[in-house]
N, C-alpha and C positions, 0 to 999 in steps of 0.2 A: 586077779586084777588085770584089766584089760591093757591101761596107758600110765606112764607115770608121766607128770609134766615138772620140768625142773626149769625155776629162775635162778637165777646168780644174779647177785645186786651187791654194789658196793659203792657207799655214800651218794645214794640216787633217791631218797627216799619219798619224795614228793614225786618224781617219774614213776617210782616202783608203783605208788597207790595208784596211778591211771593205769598199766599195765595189770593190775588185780582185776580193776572192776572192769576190764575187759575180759577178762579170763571167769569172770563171774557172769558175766551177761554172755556165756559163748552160747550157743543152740546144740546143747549134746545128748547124741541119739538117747535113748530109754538104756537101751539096751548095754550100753557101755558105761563100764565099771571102771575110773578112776582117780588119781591122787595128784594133789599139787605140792609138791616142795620147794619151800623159799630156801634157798642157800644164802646166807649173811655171811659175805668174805672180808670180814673182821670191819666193820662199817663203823663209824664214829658220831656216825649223827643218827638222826632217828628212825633207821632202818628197823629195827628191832621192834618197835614200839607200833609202826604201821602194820609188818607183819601179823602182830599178834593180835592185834584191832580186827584186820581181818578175819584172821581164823576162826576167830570167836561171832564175829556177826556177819559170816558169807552166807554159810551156810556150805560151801564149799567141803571135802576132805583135803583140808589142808596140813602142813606142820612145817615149825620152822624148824632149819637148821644152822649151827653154826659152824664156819669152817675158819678157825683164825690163823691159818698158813695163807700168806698174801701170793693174791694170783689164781685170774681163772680157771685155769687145768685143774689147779687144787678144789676149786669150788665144784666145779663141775664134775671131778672124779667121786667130787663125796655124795653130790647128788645122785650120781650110778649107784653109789656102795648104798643107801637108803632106800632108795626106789623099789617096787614089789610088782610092779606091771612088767609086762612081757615086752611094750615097747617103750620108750622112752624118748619123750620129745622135748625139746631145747627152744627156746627163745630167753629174751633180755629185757632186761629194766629199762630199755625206756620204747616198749615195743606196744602197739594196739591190735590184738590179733583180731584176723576174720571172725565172727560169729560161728562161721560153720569150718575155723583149721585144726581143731583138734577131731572131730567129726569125719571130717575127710583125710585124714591122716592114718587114722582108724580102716577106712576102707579102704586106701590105696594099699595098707598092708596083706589085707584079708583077701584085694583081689589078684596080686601078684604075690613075686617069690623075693620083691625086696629087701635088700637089707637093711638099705639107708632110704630115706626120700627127703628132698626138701623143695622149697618153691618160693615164689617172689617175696622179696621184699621192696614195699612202694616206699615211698617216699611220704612222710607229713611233714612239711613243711611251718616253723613257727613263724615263719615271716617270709616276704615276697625272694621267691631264689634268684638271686643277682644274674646278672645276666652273663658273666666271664661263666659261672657254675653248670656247665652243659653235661649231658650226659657222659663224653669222655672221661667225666673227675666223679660219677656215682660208685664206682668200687671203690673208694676211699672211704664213700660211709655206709661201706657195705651195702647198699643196695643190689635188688637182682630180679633182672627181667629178661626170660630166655624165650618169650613169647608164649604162646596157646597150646604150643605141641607138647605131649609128655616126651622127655628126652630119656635114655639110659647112657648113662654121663661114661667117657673113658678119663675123664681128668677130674679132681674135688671140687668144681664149679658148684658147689651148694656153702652157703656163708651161718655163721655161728646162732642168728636171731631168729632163724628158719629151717629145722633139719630136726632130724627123729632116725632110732635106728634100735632094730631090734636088741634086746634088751643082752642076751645069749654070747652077742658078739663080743663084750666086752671083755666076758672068758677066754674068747679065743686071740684076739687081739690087743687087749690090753687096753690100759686110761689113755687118755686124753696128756700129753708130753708135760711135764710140767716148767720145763725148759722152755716151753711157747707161750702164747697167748699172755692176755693183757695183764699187768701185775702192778697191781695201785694205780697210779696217775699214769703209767710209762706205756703209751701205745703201742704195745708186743700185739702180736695177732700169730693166728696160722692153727692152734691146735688142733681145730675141728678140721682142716684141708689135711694135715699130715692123717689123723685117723681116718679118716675119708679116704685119703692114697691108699691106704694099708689094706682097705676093703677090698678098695678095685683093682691092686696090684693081685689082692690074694681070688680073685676069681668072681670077686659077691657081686651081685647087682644095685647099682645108685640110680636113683631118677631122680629127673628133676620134673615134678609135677604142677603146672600152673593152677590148679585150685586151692592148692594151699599156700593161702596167703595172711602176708602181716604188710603194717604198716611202722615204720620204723621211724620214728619220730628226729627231728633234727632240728637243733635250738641256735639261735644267732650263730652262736661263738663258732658253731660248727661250719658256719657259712661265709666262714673268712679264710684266705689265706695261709694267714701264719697260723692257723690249724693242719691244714694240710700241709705245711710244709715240716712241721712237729711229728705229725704221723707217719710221714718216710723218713725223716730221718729218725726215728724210732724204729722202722722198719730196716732201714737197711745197719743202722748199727745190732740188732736181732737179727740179721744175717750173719753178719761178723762174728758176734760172741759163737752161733752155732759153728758156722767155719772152722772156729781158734780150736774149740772141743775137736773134731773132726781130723783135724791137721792142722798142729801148730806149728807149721813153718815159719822160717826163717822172720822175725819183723820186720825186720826195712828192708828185705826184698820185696815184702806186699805189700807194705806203706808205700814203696819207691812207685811201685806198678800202679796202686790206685790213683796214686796223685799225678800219675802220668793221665791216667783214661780220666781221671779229672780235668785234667786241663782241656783235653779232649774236648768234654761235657759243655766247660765254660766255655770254648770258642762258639758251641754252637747255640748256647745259650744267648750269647751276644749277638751272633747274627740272626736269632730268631726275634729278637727286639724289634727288627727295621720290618718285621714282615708282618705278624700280627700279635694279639695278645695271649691270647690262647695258647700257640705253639709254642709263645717265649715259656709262659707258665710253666705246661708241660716240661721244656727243656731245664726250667730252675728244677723245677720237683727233681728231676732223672741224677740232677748235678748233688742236690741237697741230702738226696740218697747215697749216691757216693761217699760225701761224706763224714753221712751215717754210718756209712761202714768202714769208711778210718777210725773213727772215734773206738767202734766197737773192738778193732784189732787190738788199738792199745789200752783200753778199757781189759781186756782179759788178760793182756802181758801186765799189767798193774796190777789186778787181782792175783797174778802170780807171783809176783815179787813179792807183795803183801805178804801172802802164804805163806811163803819160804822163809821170810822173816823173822815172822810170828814162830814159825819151826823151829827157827834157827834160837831162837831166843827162850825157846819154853829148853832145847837141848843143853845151851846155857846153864840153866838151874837147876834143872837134873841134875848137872854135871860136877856144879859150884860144891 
């Protein structure tokens, strides 16, 4: 088996079926041999039911899988542990790939030494994109355009909806964190950049190739503000919790210190008001993230008190 290709979907199910029958209508050489696996991460609506619709009338080598531990690393790690292809390539439910990205993904492996590759992701648009929404705020919805030139990346510049990576390395380096990336509704991101670092820290080659390409679908909701301002502070309270793991110092000496470089944030958030829109935005986001990662500090000193509690209390009736 030449490629495995793995989606992860969860409560997307009308996205997922346009992402199938793109993935059904791709133009794949003759000569290449491989597999699609749907990963269902514990979906509640009828993710299940599309799946299996297709399988049955693609024509496709498809199978579904379930993964009911919530949380993409989780899904994604079991799409690795299924997979029988040599490479394994990654996109998302609500994505329209190229006709020709699994094709060419295929031969950027075959003509280099590869480890990873990934490449743009465009942008489809469900309605006219506002006008505050400028290219500055496309890495928010993951979007990625590093121009026409093949790059070999020193940083994980390649995003989750668009990337593939020999199949071999997983042995060598391990899943996908399960500590990261999105889990249910709660905009976590990053697993696919930390295993990506892990590559290119350990010596491997990443490219970021512009012919393989997707088109990354984007619905209203996503085209408003208090979207993005949910997704960093999602993001930066998912700092925090990794930080608190890392070094759980002192609480309110890094409550004390955030809420200083907060205040910080907000001054300049207010003086960006008088100047234009855009910069103000920019400067809420940076402030909103902030935070995000107060919340997250005491978000894990509460999970530990929990703990110790719950300890405390089960040592109790032992004890009784």
């Amino acid at each position: 088996m030449n490629a495995s290709v793995v989606i992860c979907t969860y409560n997307r199910a009308q996205s997922l079926k346009r992402t199938l029958q793109s993935i059904q209508a791709m133009d794949v050489p003759p000569h290449l041999s491989w597999e699609l696996i749907i990963v269902d991460n514990n979906s509640s609506d009828e993710t299940r039911s599309v799946a299996e619709a297709f399988i049955e009338g693609s024509g496709v080598n498809a199978r579904y899988s379930f993964e009911g531990r919530q949380g993409l690393s989780y899904a994604r790690n079991r799409g690795v542990k299924e997979a029988a292809g040599a490479i394994i390539a990654f996109t998302d439910d609500d994505v329209i790939v190229d006709a020709h990205w699994l094709g060419n993904i295929a031969a950027a492996f075959e003509a280099s030494d590869a480890a990873c590759i990934g490449g743009k992701i465009m942008p489809l648009w469900a309605k006219p994109c506002p006008q505050w929404l400028t290219e500055d705020f496309f890495w928010y919805l993951a979007l990625l355009d590093r121009g026409e030139r093949r790059i070999r990346l020193s940083e994980p510049h390649l995003w989750g909806a668009n990337f593939a990576v020999r199949a071999s390395l997983f042995a060598k380096y391990g899943y996908f964190n399960t500590a990261a990336g999105r889990i249910g509704d709660k905009l976590y991101a990053g697993e696919e950049t930390q295993f990506i670092r892990k590559l290119i820290e350990g010596g491997e080659s990443v490219y970021y190739i512009p012919d393989i390409k997707v088109h990354h679908y984007i619905p209203e909701q996503r085209m408003k503000k208090k979207y993005f301002r949910r997704t960093i502070f999602s993001r930066g309270e998912q700092l925090a919790l990794a930080d608190a793991h890392r070094d759980d110092s002192a609480l309110l000496k890094v409550v004390l210190y955030q809420f200083g470089v907060a205040t910080g944030k907000l001054w300049k958030y207010v003086r960006a008001l008088f100047t234009s829109e855009r910069c103000a935005f920019s400067r809420q986001l940076d402030l909103i993230g902030n935070i995000g990662y107060i919340a997250g500090r005491l978000k894990f000193r509460r999970r530990e008190y929990s703990s110790a509690w719950q300890r405390f209390k089960r040592g109790r009736k032992l004890g009784a």
